[in-house]
N, C-alpha and C positions, 0 to 999 in steps of 0.2 A: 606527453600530454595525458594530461588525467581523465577516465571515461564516468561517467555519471549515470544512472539513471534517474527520468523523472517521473513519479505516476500518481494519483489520485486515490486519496483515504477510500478504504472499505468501508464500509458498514461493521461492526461489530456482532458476530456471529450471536455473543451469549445477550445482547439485550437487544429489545425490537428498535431503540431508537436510530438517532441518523446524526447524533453531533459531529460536529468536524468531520464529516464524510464530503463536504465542499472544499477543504485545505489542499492542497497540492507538496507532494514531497519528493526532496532530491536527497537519492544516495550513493556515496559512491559506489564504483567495479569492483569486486577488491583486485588488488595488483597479484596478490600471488598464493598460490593454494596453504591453504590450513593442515599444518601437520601433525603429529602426536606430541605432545610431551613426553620426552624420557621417561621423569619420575611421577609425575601423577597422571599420565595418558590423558590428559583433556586434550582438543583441539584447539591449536589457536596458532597464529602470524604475528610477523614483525608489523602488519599491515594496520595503523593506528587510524587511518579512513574510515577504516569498516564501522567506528564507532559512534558516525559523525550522521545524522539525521537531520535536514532542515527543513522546516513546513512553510510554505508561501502561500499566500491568499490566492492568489490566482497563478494557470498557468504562462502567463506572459512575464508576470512578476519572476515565478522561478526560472525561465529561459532565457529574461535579461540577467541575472545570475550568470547564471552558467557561461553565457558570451562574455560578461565582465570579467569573468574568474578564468575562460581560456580553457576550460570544461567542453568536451563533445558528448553532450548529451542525448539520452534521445528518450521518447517516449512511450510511454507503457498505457493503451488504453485500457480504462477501468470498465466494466460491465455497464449494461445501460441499467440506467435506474426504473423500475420500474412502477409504479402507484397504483397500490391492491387493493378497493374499496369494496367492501363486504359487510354487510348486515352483522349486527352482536346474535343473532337467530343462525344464521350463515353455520355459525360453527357448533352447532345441534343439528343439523342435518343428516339425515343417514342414508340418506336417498332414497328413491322414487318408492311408492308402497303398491306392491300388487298382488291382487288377492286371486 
């Protein structure tokens, strides 16, 4: 039986937005460790899962998945979201002035 995991899109580090940070994604385990290439020493498996990425709208959607497919999946919570409202002044601040 195949192992899965499922977790919830990040944020993307390099821009401030949040698209598809609501998506849900299932990836597989991989089955078996990555080893050297003889001739050009990259890392890599006979394991063709590893390549396979699905995004679901929700996480009920991607867990009836997994049950359909015979997948033991399990969950990976994602950081809580957090909402940081600050003044466009806020970031000229240099703090408290004392004389």
């Amino acid at each position: 039986m195949a192992h899965a995991r499922i977790y919830q899109q990040l944020k993307n580090a390099m821009q401030s937005g949040r698209a598809r940070t609501d998506s849900w994604v299932l990836e597989y385990e991989p089955a078996e460790a990555k080893r050297p290439d003889p001739l050009t020493g990259w890392a890599g498996s006979g394991d063709t899962r590893a390549q396979i990425r699905l995004s679901f709208p929700t996480l009920d959607a991607a867990q009836a998945y997994a049950a359909r497919e015979g997948l033991t999946a399990h969950v990976v919570a994602g950081p809580e979201k957090k909402l940081k409202l600050q003044a466009y002044a806020d970031n000229f601040m240099v703090g408290p002035i004392t004389f």
